[in-house]
Each structure stands twice: as structure tokens, then as C-alpha cells.
N, C-alpha and C positions, 0 to 999 in steps of 0.2 A: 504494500500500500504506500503512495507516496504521503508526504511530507503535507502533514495539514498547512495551510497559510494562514500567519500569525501577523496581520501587517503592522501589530503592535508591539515585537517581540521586542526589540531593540529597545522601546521605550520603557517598557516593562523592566526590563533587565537593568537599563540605566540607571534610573531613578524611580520608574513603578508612576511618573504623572507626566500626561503628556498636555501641553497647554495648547487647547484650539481654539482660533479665532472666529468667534462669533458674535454679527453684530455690534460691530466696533469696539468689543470685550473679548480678553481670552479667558476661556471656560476652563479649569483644568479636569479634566478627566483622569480620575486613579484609576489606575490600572492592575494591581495585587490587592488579593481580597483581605490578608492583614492590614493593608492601608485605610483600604474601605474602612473597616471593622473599626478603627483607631480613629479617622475622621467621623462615623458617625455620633463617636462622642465628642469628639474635639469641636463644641459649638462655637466656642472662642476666636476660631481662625475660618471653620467652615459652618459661620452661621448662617440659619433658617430665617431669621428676624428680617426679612426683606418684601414689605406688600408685592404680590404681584409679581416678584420674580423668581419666586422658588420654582418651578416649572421654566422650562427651556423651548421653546422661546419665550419673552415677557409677555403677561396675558394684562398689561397693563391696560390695551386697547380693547379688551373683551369682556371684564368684566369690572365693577365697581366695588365690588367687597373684598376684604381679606380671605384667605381660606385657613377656617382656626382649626386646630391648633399647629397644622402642615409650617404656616409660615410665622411661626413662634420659637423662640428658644426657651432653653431652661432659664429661669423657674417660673415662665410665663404658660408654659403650657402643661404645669402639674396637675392643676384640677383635669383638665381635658384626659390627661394620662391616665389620673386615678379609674376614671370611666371606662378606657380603653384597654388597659393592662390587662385585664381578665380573658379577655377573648385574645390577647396575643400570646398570653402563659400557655392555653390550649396547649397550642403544637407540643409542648412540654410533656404534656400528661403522660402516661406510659400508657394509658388505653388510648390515644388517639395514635398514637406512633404503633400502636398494636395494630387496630385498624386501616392506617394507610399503610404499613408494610404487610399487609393481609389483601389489601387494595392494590398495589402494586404486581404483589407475587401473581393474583389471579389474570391481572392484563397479559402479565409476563407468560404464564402457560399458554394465556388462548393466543396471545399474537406468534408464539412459538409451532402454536398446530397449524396456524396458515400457510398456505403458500407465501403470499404477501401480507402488507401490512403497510397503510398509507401513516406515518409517524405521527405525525402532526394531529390529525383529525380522529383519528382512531384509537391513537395511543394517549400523548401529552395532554392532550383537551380532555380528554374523562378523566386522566390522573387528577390534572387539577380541579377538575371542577368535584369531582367526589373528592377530595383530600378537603377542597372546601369545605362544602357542605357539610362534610362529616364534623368539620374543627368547629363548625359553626349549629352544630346538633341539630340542623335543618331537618325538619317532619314532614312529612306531605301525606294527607291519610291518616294520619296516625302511626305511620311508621318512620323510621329512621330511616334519610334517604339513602344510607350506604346498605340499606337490608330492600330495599327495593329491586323489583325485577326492569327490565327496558319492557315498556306492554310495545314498542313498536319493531322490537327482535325477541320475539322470546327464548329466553333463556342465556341471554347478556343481562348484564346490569344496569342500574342506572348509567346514563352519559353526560348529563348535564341538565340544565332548566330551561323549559321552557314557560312566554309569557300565560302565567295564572298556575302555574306547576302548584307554587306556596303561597298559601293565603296571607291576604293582607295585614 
């Protein structure tokens, strides 16, 4: 197999930030995920506290409000966090990491028995969207949507939501 193309390797390897000019500003773009990891708390140097420009390009001209608590730093977006925290712990739980590596393993058997397997649509989009729903204890019926069957394959599982799937 050749040689994946990495058109960022070099930067990566440099110094891990590659600075790209956009809109008479350069953007820097981290490029190792320890960096990431360290800048997402570093709000000192990469702060959120910006109306309107936290999203790439400026939505200055689109919309009139702030977007709380996205374009907030510490300790302005604590209360907002305390609300939010709960549903981001999920992924932590040990029964929901049961569940989606339970989730996983099953795509993984049935995309294994196919001939083919279109990746995208078939595979990564039902991961996500049942890893979702599962972190997010979504019900439809009265069941748990990751215990759900697909009624439009039978004998596949749920794939995703469609509009009126979850009640209001």
C-alpha cells in the first residue's frame, strides 16, 4: 500500500501549529492532539471570549447574539457548564462504553459478512448517530433506541433519526 499523504507532516513535526491566513488574520491551526488537549484549557492564550468569532469564518454579519456559553471563557461560562457537565460525563460511564463497544462490535460483524460496505453511510453514520442517542438515553416507544430494530430492514438496527422518530 502506498504512503498515505500527510500534506501537514512537516508542520506537524516542526512545531505541531501551522499559521493560515484567513481573512486578513492568521488562524493557527494545531496540528498534534496533545496540543489540542493543552490548548483547550489554555483559555489565556486561546481564548473563546470573542462575540461572533468563535466559529471560522466571523458570523459577525449573520447573526446579532452571542452564542452562550461557546463564546465564553472560564469562569464566565461555569453556571452554563454546571448544566452541561452531566451529559458530557456520559461517554465516561462504563455502561455506555459497554454499549457502544457492543455497538461497534455488531456493525463490525455485519459489514464483515458483506461483500461490500459503502463506509460513510452504512458504517460511521449509524456509529455515530446510535453512540448518540445511546449517551443521550434517547427513547422512542418506550424503548431504548440502541434496543431498537431498523422497521425499514429488518433485522438491522436502528441507523439514525428521522423527523418525528422522538417526541417532543
Amino acid at each position: 500500500m502506498d504512503k498515505v499523504s500527510d500534506p501537514f507532516r512537516e508542520a506537524r513535526t516542526a512545531d505541531g501549529v501551522l499559521k493560515c491566513p484567513f481573512q486578513g488574520e492568521e488562524v493557527p491551526m494545531i496540528l498534534r492532539h496533545e496540543d489540542v488537549r493543552k490548548a483547550a484549557k489554555d483559555w489565556t492564550t486561546f481564548s473563546s471570549d470573542a462575540p461572533f468569532r468563535v466559529p471560522i469564518p466571523s458570523e459577525e454579519n449573520v447573526r446579532s447574539m452571542r452564542q452562550l456559553p461557546v463564546e465564553t471563557d472560564p469562569p464566565d461560562h461555569t453556571d452554563y457548564r454546571k448544566i452541561a457537565e452531566p451529559f458530557f460525563q456520559r461517554a465516561k460511564d462504563p455502561r455506555v462504553i459497554a454499549q457502544v463497544e457492543t455497538l461497534i462490535g455488531g456493525l463490525l460483524e455485519e459489514a464483515l459478512r458483506r461483500d461490500s460496505i459503502e463506509v460513510v453511510r452504512e458504517f460511521a453514520l449509524p456509529i455515530q448517530s446510535r453512540a448518540l442517542a445511546s449517551a443521550q438515553r434517547a427513547r422512542v416507544g418506550g424503548r431504548a433506541v440502541d434496543q431498537l430494530g431498523n422497521p425499514r430492514f429488518p433485522g438491522r438496527r436502528f441507523e439514525g433519526f428521522r423527523p418525528g422518530d422522538l417526541p417532543a
